[in-house]
C-alpha positions, 0 to 999 in steps of 0.5 A: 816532588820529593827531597831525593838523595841526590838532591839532599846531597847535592844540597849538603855538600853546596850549603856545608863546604863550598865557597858561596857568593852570598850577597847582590854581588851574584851575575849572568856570565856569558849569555846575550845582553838583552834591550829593556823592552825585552822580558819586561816584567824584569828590572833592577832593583837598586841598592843604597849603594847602587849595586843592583840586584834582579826583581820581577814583577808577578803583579802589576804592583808586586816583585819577586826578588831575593830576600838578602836584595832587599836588606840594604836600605833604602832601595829604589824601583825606577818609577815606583814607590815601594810601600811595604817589603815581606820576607820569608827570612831575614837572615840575608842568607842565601838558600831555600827561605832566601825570598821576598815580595816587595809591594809598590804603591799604585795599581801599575795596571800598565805593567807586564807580569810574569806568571809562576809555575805550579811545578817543575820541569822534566830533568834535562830541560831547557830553563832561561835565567835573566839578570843584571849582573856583570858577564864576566865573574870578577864583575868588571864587565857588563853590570846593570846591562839586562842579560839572558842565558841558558842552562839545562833544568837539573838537581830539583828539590822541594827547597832549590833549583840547582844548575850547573855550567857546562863545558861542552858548549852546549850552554852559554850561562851562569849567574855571578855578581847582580842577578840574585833575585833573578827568575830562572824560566821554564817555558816563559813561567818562573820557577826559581829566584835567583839567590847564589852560587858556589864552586866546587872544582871547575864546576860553578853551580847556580842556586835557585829558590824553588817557588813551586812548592815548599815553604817559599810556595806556601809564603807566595800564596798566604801573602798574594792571597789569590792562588798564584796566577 
């Protein structure tokens, strides 16, 4: 898919003159609070101090997750030992390079994975985002709690994913602060992380690292060496 001018608009204005929630502090607003038995390939990844950010296992020994979550060390993986971490960038800037891997020792063979999109929806279509961030935007509500909202698929690019929040009530979510690293869904598949969010009037819109195409699909695959699953 193309760059449009929408999208590189779009794009523009949200990296260049609008406030930006830059770091882990990113969290599903409204939405349903789940059980950990649900969407199990999703889990927190813990900061040195606490904070918690989203990963997602793609591999039974392999997470997805935003690469500013995993610049405070050390990090922590309930269960597992983390054995090397890649990053596409290193900067800890939320946007389109703002990905990484975490590889874990061990085989995890027991551990459910979820499975990449090789592209992207239709405009307008349902998509899912999971986190552990707060439900209320100041964070005081609701953070480490695993969340799931809704939202409807729009402003697509080869480099991020960008929803909005609705006021007509037709959609129940946003991210804020904890879901950076989160997956963004489209029919049970991921097709973006998480990595932040800006406001601009009383619109919030959510940033979401396109892992379909582009340089962050091309580091998945050099990276998992097999073709993505």
């Amino acid at each position: 898919m193309k760059f449009s001018f929408l999208s590189m608009f779009v794009f523009i204005m949200l990296s260049g003159c609008l406030a930006v929630r830059s770091n882990s502090e990113v969290t599903i607003m409204g939405g349903e609070p789940l059980s950990e038995e649900d969407y199990p390939a999703v889990i927190p990844l813990y900061q040195v101090n606490g904070a918690p950010c989203t990963a997602v296992y793609i591999r039974p020994s392999i997470l997805l997750t935003a690469a500013h979550c995993t610049l405070t060390q050390p990090l922590k993986v309930v269960g597992r030992v983390i054995a090397k971490i890649v990053r596409l960038d290193e900067s800890g800037i939320p946007g389109p390079l703002d990905l990484a891997l975490i590889f874990l020792a061990g085989d995890g063979a027991a551990q459910q994975t979820m499975m990449i999109a090789t592209d992207l929806p239709a405009g307008g279509s349902d998509v899912e985002m999971i986190g552990y961030g707060a439900s209320e935007e100041d964070g005081s509500t609701g953070l480490g709690v695993k969340r799931k909202a809704r939202n409807k698929f729009g402003y697509p690019s080869d480099f991020m994913i960008i929803t909005r929040n609705g006021s007509d009530g037709s959609l129940d979510g946003m991210i804020a602060p904890g879901d950076s690293g989160g997956p963004l869904l489209s029919q049970g598949k991921i097709i973006g992380i998480a990595s932040g969010k800006s406001t601009y009037g009383s619109k919030v819109y959510g940033w979401f690292i396109n892992v379909t195409s582009g340089e962050a699909a091309e580091f998945l695959k050099h990276n998992l060496v097999n073709d993505i699953p």
